[in-house]
C-alpha positions, 0 to 999 in steps of 0.5 A: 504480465507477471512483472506488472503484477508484482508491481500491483502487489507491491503497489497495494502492499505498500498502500495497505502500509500507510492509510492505517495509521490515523489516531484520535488524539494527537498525530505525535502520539503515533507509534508510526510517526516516530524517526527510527521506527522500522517494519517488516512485511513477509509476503507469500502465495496461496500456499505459504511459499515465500516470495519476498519481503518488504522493509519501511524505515521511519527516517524523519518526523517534522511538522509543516504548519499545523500537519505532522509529515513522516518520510518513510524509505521502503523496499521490496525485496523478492524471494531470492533478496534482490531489490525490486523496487525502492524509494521514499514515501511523505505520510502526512497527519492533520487533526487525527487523520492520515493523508496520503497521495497515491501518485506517490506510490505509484512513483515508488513502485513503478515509475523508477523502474519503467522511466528510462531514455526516451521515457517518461510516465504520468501519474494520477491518484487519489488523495486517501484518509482514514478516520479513527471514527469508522465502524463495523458496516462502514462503506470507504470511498472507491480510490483509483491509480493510473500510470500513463507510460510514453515512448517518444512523446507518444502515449505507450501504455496505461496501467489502471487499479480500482479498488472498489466496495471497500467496507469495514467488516469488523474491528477485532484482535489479530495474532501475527509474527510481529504479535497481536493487535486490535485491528479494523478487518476492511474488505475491497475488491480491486481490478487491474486493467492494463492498455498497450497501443489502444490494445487491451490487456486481459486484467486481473480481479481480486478481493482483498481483506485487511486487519488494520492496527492504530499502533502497527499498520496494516499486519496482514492482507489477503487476496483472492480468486473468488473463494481461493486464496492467492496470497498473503503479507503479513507484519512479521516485525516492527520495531521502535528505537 
């Protein structure tokens, strides 16, 4: 289960990341889509102990009929700098708003690393857009991920996130690493559900905030157990070329 946790981990870290991004002007003009751009998140438990990092780099910007797409390599790395987990993302812009296909986050934060001889995984997700329009008091539409894993042609496992009573709490400044930003404070409550052979898993809730910028992203995440801490990410630096 601890695997399969820093896999969620990853999984919504990476998430948070990408639907930040959204402009009210011109896709171009986002400090996101631009080819060279590189981020770093830092992440650790309830305590400040560190536990690995994440690192995205923007390494093409193009458009594709009236949509601007930025392909995005990202790893994660954990506390002792092994990598756990790689690959590219497509983030796409259409009139101000990002799009971004869940399944492709499952395929990089999972799928690569279960997939093997004899294996095979099936993704499903949400196609989820953030607009520059949202308000304090805002309800976002729920957004669900699942991973079918068989063995043999037969169905092995089936790991399932929920997020759920995502709300936009406040728009506000926050000071982190990478610096300060106005951002959007968005709560959610996400469940992981897990079954092996038609046995189910005890899951995991947590309750999760995020301070969304325009210009940075996502610069920190919290989790929590009921009122306790149990981690955090945060912006630790982003740089344009």
């Amino acid at each position: 289960m601890k695997t399969n946790l820093k896999f969620i981990a990853a999984i919504i870290t990476v998430a948070a990341l990408s639907w930040a991004f959204t402009s009210s002007n011109v896709c171009n003009e986002m400090e996101y889509f631009v080819t060279g751009t590189t981020t770093t998140m830092s992440h650790c438990d309830g305590k400040g102990k560190p536990q690995g990092v994440s690192n995205s780099k923007v390494v093409k910007v193009y458009n594709s009929g009236d949509t601007v797409v930025a392909d995005i390599e990202s790893q994660f790395l954990d506390d002792k700098g092994k990598e756990q987990s790689k690959g590219t993302v497509h983030y796409r812009c259409h009139k101000g708003k990002l799009y971004l296909d869940l399944r492709e986050l499952m395929n990089q934060s999972g799928q690569k690393q279960q997939e093997g001889k004899d294996v095979t995984v099936k993704l499903e997700g949400n196609i989820i857009e953030y607009s520059p329009d949202m308000v304090a008091g805002q309800t976002l539409p729920d957004a669900i991920m699942t991973m079918s894993m068989y063995t043999d042609g037969q169905l092995f496992s089936t790991s399932i996130i929920k997020m759920t009573n995502r709300k936009v709490e406040a728009k506000e400044n926050k000071t982190v690493g990478a610096g300060t930003y106005e951002c959007f404070k968005i709560s959610c409550d996400t469940e992981f559900s897990m079954m092996i052979g038609g046995m189910k898993i005890p899951g995991m809730a947590r309750k999760s905030i995020d301070w969304l910028s325009f210009k940075a992203g996502t610069v920190r995440t919290e989790s929590y157990k009921g009122d306790k801490l149990q981690s955090y990410s945060e912006l630790t630096a982003f740089k344009k070329p």
